[in-house]
C-alpha positions in Angstrom: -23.3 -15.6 7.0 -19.9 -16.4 9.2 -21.0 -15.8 12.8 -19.3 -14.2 15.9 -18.1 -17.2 17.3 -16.1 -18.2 14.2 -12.2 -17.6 14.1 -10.8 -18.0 10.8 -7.3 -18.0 9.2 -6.8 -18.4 5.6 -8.0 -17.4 2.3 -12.1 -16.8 1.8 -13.1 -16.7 -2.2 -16.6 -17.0 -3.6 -18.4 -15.4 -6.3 -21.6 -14.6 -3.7 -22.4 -12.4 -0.8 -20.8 -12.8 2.5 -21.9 -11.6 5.7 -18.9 -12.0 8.5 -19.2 -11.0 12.3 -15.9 -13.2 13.5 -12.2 -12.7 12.8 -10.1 -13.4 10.2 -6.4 -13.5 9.4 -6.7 -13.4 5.8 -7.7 -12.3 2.6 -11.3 -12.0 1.6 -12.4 -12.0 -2.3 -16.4 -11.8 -2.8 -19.0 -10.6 -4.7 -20.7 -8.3 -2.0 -19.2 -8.5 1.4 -20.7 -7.1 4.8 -18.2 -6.7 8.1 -20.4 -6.8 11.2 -20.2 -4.7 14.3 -18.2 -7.2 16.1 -15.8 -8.1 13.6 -12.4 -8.2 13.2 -10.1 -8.7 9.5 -6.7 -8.0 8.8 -6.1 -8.7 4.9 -7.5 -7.6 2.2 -10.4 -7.2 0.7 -11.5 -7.8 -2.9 -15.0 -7.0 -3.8 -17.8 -5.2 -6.2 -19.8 -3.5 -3.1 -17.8 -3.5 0.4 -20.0 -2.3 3.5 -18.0 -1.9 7.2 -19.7 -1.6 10.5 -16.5 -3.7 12.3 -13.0 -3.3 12.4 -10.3 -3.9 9.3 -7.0 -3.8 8.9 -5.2 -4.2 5.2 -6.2 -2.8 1.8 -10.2 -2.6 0.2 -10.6 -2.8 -3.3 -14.1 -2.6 -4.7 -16.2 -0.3 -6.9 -18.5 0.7 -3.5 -17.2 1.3 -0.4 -19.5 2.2 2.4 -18.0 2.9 6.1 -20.6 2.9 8.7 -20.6 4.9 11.8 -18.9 2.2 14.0 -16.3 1.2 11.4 -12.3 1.3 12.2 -10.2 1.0 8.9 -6.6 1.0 8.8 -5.1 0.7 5.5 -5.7 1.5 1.7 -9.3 2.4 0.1 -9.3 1.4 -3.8 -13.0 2.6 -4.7 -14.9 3.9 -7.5 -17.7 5.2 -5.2 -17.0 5.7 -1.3 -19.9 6.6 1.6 -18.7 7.6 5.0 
């Protein structure tokens, strides 16, 4: 879990689940990622199961996609499954 508070710029990789509510400049590559309500990312995003409630801009590549009510996505959607 990467809180609101948290600004970030740079690269995030891991193999796990992420949770982020900050911003980001940067590209994120997980296993199962979560954008909060109040987050912002611009980059892209690399991941099996991708679920936005925040704000992205740049490119989503995963095998589920799931855009929540309160989600803002500018950019390419690469997805095997998508939910809107």
């Amino acid at each position: 879990i990467i809180g609101g508070d948290v600004q970030l710029k740079g690269n995030l990789v891991t193999t796990g689940e992420v949770q982020f509510d900050g911003r980001m400049e940067g590209d994120l590559h997980c296993g199962s990622l979560t954008i909060g309500e109040s987050a912002e990312v611009t980059g892209s995003v690399v991941a099996e199961t991708v679920i936005i409630h925040g704000k992205l801009k740049g490119t989503i590549r995963a095998r589920r996609v799931r855009l929540e009510r309160t989600a803002k996505v500018q950019g390419d959607v690469w997805h095997e499954i998508i939910s809107i």
